[in-house]
Structure formats: C-alpha cells, structure tokens
TITORTI-801035 format. One record per residue: x, y, z of N, C-alpha, C in turn; residue in three letters; residue number from 1. Coordinates in steps of 0.2 Angstrom, whole numbers, plus 5000, padded with zeros to 4 digits. Example, Ala and Ser with C-alpha at 12.3 -4.5 7.8 and 13.67 -1.06 7.14 Angstrom:
<sites>
SITE neast nnorth  nup caeast canorth caup ceast cnorth  cup code pos
SITE  5066   4972 5039   5062    4978 5039  5066   4984 5039  ALA   1
SITE  5064   4989 5035   5068    4995 5036  5064   5000 5039  SER   2
</sites>
This chain:
<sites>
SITE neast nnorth  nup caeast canorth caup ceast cnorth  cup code pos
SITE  5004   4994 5000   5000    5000 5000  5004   5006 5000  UNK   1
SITE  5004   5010 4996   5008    5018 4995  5003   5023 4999  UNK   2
SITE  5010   5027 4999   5009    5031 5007  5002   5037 5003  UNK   3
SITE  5000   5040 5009   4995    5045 5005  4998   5052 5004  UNK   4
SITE  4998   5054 5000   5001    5060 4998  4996   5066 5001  UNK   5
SITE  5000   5071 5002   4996    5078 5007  4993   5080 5001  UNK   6
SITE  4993   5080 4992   4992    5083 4988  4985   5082 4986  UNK   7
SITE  4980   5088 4986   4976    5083 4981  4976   5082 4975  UNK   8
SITE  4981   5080 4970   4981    5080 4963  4988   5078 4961  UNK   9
SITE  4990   5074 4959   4998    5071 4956  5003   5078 4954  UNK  10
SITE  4998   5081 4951   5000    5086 4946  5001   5094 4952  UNK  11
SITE  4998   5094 4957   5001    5096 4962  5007   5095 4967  UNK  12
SITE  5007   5091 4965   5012    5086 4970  5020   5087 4965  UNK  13
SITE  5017   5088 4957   5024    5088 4955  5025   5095 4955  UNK  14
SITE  5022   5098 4955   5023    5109 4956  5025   5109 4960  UNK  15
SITE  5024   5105 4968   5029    5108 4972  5035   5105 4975  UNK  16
SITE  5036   5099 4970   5041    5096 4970  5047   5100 4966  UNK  17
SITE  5044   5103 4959   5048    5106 4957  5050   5115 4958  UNK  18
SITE  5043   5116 4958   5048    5127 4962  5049   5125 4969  UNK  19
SITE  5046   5122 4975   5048    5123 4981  5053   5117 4985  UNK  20
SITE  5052   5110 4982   5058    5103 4983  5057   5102 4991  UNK  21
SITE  5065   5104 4991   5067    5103 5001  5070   5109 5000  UNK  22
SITE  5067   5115 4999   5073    5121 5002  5066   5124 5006  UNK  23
SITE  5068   5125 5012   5063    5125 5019  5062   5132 5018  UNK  24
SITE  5065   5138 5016   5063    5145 5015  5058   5145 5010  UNK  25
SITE  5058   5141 5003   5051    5142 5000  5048   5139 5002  UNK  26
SITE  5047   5134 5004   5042    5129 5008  5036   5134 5014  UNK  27
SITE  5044   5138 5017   5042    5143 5021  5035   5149 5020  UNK  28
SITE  5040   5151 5015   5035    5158 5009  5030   5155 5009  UNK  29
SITE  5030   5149 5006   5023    5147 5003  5017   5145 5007  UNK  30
SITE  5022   5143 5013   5014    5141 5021  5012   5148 5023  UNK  31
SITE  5017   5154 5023   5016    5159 5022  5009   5164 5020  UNK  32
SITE  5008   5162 5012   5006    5163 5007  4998   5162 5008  UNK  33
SITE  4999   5155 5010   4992    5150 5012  4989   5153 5017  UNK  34
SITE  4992   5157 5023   4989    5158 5030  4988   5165 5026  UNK  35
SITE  4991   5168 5023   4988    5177 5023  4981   5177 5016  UNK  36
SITE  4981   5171 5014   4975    5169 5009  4969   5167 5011  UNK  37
SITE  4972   5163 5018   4967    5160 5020  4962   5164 5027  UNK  38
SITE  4967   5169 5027   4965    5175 5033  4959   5178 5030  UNK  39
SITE  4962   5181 5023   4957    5186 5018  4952   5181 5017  UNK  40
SITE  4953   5174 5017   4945    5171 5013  4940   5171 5021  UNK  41
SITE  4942   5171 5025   4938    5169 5030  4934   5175 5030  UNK  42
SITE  4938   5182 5033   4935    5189 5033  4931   5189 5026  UNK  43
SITE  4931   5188 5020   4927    5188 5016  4923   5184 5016  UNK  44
SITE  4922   5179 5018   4915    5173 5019  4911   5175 5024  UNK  45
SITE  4916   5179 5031   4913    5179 5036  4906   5185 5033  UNK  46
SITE  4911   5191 5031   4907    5198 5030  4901   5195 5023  UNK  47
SITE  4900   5192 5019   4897    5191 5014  4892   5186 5018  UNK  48
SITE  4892   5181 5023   4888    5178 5025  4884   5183 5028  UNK  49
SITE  4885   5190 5034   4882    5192 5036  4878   5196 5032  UNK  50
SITE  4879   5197 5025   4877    5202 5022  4878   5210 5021  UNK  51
SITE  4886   5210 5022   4887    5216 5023  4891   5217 5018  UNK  52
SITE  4892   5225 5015   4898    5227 5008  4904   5228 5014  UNK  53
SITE  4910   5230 5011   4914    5231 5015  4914   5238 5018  UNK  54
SITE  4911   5242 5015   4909    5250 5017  4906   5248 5024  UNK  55
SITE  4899   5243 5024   4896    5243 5030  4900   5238 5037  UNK  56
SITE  4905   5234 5033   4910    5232 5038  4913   5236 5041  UNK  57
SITE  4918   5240 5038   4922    5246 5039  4918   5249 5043  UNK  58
SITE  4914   5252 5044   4911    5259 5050  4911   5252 5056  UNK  59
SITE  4907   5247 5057   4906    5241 5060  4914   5243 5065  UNK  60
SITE  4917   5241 5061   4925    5240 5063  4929   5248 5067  UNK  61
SITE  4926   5253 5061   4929    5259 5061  4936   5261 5059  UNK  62
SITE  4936   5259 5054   4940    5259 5048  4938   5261 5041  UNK  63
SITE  4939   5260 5036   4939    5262 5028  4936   5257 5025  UNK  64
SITE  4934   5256 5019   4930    5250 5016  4938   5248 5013  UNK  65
SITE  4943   5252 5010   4950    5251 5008  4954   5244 5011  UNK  66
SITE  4952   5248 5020   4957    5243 5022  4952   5236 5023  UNK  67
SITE  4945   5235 5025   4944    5230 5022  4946   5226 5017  UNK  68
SITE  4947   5230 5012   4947    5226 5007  4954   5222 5005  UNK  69
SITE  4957   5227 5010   4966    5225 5009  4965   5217 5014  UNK  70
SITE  4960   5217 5019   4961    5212 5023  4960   5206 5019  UNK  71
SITE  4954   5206 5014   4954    5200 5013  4956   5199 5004  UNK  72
SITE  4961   5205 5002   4966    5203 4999  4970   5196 4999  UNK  73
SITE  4973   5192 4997   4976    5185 4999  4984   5187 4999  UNK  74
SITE  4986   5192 4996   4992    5196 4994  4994   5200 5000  UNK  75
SITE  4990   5202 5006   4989    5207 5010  4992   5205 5017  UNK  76
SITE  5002   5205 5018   5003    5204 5025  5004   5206 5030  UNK  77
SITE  4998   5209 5031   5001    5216 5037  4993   5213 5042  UNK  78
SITE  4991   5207 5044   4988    5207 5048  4988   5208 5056  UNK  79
SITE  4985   5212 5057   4987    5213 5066  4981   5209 5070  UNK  80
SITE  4985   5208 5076   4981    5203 5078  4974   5210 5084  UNK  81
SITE  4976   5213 5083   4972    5222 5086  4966   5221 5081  UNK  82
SITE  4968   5222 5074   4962    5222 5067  4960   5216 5068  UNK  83
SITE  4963   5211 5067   4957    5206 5066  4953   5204 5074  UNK  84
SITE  4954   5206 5079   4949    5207 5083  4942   5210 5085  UNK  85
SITE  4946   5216 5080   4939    5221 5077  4937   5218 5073  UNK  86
SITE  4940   5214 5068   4934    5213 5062  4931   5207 5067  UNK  87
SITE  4932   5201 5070   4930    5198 5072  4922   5200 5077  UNK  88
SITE  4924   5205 5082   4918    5207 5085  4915   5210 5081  UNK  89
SITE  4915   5215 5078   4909    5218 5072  4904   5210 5067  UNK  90
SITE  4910   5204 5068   4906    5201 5065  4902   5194 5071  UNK  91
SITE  4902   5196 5076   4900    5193 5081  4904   5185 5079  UNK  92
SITE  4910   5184 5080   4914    5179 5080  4922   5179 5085  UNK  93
SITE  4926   5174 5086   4928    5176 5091  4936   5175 5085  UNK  94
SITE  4940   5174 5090   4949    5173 5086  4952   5166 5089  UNK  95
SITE  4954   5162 5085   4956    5158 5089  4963   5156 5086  UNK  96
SITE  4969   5156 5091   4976    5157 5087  4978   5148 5089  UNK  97
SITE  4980   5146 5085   4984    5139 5085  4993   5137 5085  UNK  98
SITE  4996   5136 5087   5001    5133 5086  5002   5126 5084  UNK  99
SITE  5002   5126 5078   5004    5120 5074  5009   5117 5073  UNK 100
SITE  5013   5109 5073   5020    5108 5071  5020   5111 5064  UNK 101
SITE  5027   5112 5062   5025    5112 5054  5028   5104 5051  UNK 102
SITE  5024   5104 5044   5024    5099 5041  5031   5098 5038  UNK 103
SITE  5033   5091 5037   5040    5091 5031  5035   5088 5027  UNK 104
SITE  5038   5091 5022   5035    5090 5014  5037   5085 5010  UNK 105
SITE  5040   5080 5014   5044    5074 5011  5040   5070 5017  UNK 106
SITE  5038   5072 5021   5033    5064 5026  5027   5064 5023  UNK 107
SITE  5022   5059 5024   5015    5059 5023  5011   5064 5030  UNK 108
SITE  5006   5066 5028   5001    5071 5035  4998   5063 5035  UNK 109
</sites>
C-alpha cells in the first residue's frame, strides 16, 4: 500500500516538488502565502455571510471599506492581531490562534 500523499492532485504534487523541493525558505514563503489567503478568505466569507459590503463592515470595525478590502486581499501581510479582533467582534465571532508543528514535505500528513 503507498503512502498518502498531502496533495490533492499528482500534478500538484509535481509543482511543488519542482519550484519549492526541500529548500525549507520556500516551503516557508509558501505556508506563508496559504495563511495570509486563508485570513482574507475567512474575513470575506465571514462579511458576505452576514450580508454586509465592505463599506458597511468598515464603520462596524471603524476603519475604511479600503482597508477591508486590503484584509481580505490573499496578497495582503500586514495582519494585526488588534484588526482582526475588530473585524471579528463587528462580525460577532471570536479569534482563535493555534500553534501548529510544521509539516515536512517529504513525510505523509
């Protein structure tokens, strides 16, 4: 029986086998990449669940509809953990911080 691969897709698996391999800085960048994407998607599921534009999140928060916007940009590194408490009480949700090991990319999850 062969091991289970973390990928969902062979063709995933060979994309990061070839830009990111075993050099643990990209590897780095790229968990990175996922966590400030992953930030922006929640903030934008959470606001669009309630019903709200970013304008009316913004005053909620009391900020800019801009910097909303920048929040749930996936590009966007400047998360503070001060903002996203605001944005989480305006969305009547709470913050919950994890410490996770990290994964090596050469074992199975």
């Amino acid at each position: 029986m062969g091991r289970k691969s973390r990928f969902a897709s062979s063709a995933l698996e060979h994309a990061y086998a070839k830009f990111i391999g075993d050099d643990p800085e990209r590897a780095a960048a790229l968990e990175e990449e996922i966590a400030n994407a992953e930030i922006g998607r929640q903030i934008y599921d959470l606001r669009t669940a309630a019903g709200l534009t970013q304008g009316e999140l913004a005053k909620l928060v009391g900020t800019t509809a801009s910097v909303i916007s920048r929040l749930e940009d996936a590009d966007y590194e400047g998360h503070s953990l001060g903002m996203l408490r605001r944005v989480a009480k305006a969305l009547h949700q709470r913050i919950e911080i994890r410490f996770l090991p990290i994964q090596d990319a050469t074992q199975p999850v």
